[in-house]
C-alpha positions in Angstrom: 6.1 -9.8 -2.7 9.8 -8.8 -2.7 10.3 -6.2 -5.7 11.4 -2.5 -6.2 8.3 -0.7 -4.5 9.9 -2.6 -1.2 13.0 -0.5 -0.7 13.0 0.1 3.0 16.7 -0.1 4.5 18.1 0.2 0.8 21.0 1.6 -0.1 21.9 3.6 -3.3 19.3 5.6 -4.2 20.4 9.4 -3.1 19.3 11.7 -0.3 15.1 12.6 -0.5 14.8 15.7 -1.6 12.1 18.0 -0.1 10.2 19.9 -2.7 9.6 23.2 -0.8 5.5 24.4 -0.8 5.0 21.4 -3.2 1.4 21.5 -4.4 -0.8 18.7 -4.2 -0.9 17.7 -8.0 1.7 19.2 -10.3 -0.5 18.5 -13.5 -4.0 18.6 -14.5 -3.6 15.0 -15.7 -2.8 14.2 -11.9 -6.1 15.4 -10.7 -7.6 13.1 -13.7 -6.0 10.1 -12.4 -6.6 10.6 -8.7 -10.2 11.0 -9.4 -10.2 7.9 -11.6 -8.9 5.8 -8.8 -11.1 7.3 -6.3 -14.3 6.5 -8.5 -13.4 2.7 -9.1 -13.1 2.1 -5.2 -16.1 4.2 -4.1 -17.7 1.8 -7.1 -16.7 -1.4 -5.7 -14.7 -2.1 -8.9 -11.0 -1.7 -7.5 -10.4 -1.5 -3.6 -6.9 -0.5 -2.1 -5.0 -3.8 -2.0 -5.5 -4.9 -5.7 -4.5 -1.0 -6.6 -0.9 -1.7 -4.2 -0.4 -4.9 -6.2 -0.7 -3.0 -9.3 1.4 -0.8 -8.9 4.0 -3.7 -6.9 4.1 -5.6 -10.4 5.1 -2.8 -12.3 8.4 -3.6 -14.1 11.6 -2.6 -11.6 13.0 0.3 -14.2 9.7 1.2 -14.9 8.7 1.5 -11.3 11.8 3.8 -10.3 11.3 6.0 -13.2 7.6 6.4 -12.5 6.6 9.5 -10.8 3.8 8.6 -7.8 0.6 9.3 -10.4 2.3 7.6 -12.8 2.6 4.9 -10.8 -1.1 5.2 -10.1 -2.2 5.2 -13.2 -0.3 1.9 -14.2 -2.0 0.3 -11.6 -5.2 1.2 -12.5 -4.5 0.5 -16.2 -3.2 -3.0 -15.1 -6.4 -3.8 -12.9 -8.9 -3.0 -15.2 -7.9 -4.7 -17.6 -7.5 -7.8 -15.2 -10.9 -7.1 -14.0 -12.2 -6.8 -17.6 -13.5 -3.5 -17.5 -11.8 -2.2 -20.7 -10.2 -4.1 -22.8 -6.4 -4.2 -23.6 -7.1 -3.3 -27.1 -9.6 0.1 -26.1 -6.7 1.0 -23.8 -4.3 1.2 -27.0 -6.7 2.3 -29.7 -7.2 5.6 -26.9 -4.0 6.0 -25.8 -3.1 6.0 -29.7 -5.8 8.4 -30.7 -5.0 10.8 -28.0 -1.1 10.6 -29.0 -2.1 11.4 -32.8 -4.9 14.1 -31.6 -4.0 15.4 -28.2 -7.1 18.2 -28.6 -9.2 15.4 -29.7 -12.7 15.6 -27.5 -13.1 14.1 -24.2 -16.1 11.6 -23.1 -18.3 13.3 -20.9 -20.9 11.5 -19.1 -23.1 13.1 -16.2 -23.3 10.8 -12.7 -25.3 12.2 -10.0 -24.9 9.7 -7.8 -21.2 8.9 -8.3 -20.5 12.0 -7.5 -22.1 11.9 -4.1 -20.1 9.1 -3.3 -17.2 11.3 -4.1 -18.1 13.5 -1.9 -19.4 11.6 1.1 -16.9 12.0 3.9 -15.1 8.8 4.8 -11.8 8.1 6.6 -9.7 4.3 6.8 -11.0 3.1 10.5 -14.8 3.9 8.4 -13.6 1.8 5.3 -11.3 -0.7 6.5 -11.8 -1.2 10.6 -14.1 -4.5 11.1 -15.6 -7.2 14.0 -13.0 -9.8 14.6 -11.4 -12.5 16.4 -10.0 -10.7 19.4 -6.3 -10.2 20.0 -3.9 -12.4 20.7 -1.3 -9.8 22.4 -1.1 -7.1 24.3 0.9 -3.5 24.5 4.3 -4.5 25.9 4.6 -8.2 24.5 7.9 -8.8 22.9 7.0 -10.2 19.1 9.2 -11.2 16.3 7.8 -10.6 13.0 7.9 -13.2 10.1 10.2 -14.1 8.0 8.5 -14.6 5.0 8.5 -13.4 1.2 5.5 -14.0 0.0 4.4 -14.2 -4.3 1.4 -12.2 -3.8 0.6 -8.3 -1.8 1.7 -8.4 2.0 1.8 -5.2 4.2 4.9 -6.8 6.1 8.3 -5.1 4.8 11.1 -6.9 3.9 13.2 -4.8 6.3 11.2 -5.9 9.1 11.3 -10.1 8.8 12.6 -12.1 11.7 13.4 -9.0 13.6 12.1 -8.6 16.9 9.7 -5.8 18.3 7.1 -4.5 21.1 3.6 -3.9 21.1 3.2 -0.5 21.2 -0.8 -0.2 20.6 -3.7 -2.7 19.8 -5.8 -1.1 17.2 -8.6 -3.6 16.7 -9.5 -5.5 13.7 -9.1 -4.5 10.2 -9.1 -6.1 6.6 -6.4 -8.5 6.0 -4.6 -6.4 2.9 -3.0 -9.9 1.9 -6.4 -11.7 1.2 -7.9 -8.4 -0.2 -5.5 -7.8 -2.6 -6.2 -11.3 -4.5 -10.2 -11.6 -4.2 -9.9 -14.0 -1.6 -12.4 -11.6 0.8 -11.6 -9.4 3.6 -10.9 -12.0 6.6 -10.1 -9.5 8.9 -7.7 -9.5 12.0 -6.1 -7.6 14.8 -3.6 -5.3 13.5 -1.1 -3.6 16.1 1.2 -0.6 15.9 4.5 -2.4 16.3 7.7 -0.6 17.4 11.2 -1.5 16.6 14.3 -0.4 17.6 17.0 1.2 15.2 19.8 -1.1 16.2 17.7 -4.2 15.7 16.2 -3.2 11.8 20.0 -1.2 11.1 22.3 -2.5 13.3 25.7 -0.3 13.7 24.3 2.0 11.6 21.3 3.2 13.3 21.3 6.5 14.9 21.2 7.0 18.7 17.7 6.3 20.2 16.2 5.4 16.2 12.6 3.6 16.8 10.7 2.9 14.0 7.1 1.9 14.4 4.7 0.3 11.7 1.3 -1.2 11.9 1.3 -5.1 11.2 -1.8 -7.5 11.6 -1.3 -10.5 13.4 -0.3 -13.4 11.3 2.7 -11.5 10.6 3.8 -11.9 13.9 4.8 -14.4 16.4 5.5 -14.5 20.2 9.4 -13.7 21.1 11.6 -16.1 23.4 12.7 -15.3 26.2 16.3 -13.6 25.3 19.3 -15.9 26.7 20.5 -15.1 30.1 23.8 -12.9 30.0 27.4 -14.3 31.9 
């Protein structure tokens, strides 16, 4: 979907600025939310996709104000409500309690096995890499990638459509995040590192040499025509 969150090759928004030796969390209530999110996809109840949509429908001013575990945690408000794990009415009568009694007790509740799942070493090509139809190109093929602006969670950035790329790796199948992200299962496909050059994502403006490469999965893309001939 085309919103806020997408804002590759936008203008306006200031220089990045590098926090020097920043830590991991900045707050205690960071960690909390982190390990939250972690616990509902080792569960089963939330898996990456529906948490990117989440956070992808959060209101424009709302997004850009959010710091990035704020962000998280609207998400995984948002979903699990959606999902009807809590209701939207336990999520206010908390949130109100704890505003009115910020010392108020928390619930404790001892899970053995939850957290070995926690703790069991995993890594993305483990979670998300799957057996699938085999690939349709190859490292060097010239692709252009879609043009289209889909309603719902796509991988494919808005900065990206129609423009044309290479092939720079095949990296086998993985879950199709589009699908994922709306319950419709996991209908996994070949994914590809794809690399672009500056002038053709920036134009003028590129810097000298600029390549930008980005992992898309194969119904993004489509083969490139031949270029015309040159007088």
């Amino acid at each position: 979907m085309n919103g806020a969150h997408d804002m590759g090759g936008m203008h306006g928004f200031g220089p990045v600025v590098r926090e020097e030796n920043e830590p991991v969390f900045h707050e205690d209530w960071e960690k909390t939310v982190f390990m939250l999110s972690r616990a509902a996809r080792v569960q089963g109840i939330i898996n990456i996709d529906e948490s990117r949509h989440g956070i992808e429908r959060m209101p424009p001013a709302e997004y850009l104000a959010a710091s990035y575990y704020e962000r998280w945690l609207s998400s995984l408000e948002r979903v699990l409500v959606e999902k009807g794990v809590i209701t939207q009415g336990e999520l206010h009568e908390r949130t109100a309690l704890l505003f009115e009694q910020p010392d108020a007790p928390l619930l404790h509740r001892e899970d053995p096995e939850l957290i070995a799942l926690l703790k069991a070493p995993s890594s993305a090509r483990d979670l998300y890499q799957r057996e699938g139809p085999a690939a349709h190109f190859a490292a060097g093929d010239t692709v252009v990638a879609q043009n289209e602006h889909p309603t719902g969670h796509t991988r494919l950035p808005r900065y990206v459509r129609g423009k044309r790329g290479t092939i720079h790796a095949v990296r086998g199948c993985y879950v199709f995040p589009d699908t994922h992200a709306h319950g419709l299962g996991e209908q996994p496909q070949p994914m590809y590192t794809v690399a672009f050059e500056g002038s053709e994502l920036w134009g003028p403006s590129s810097e000298p040499g600029e390549r930008v490469y980005i992992d898309l999965w194969e119904s993004y893309l489509t083969p490139a025509l031949a270029p015309p001939p040159t007088a």
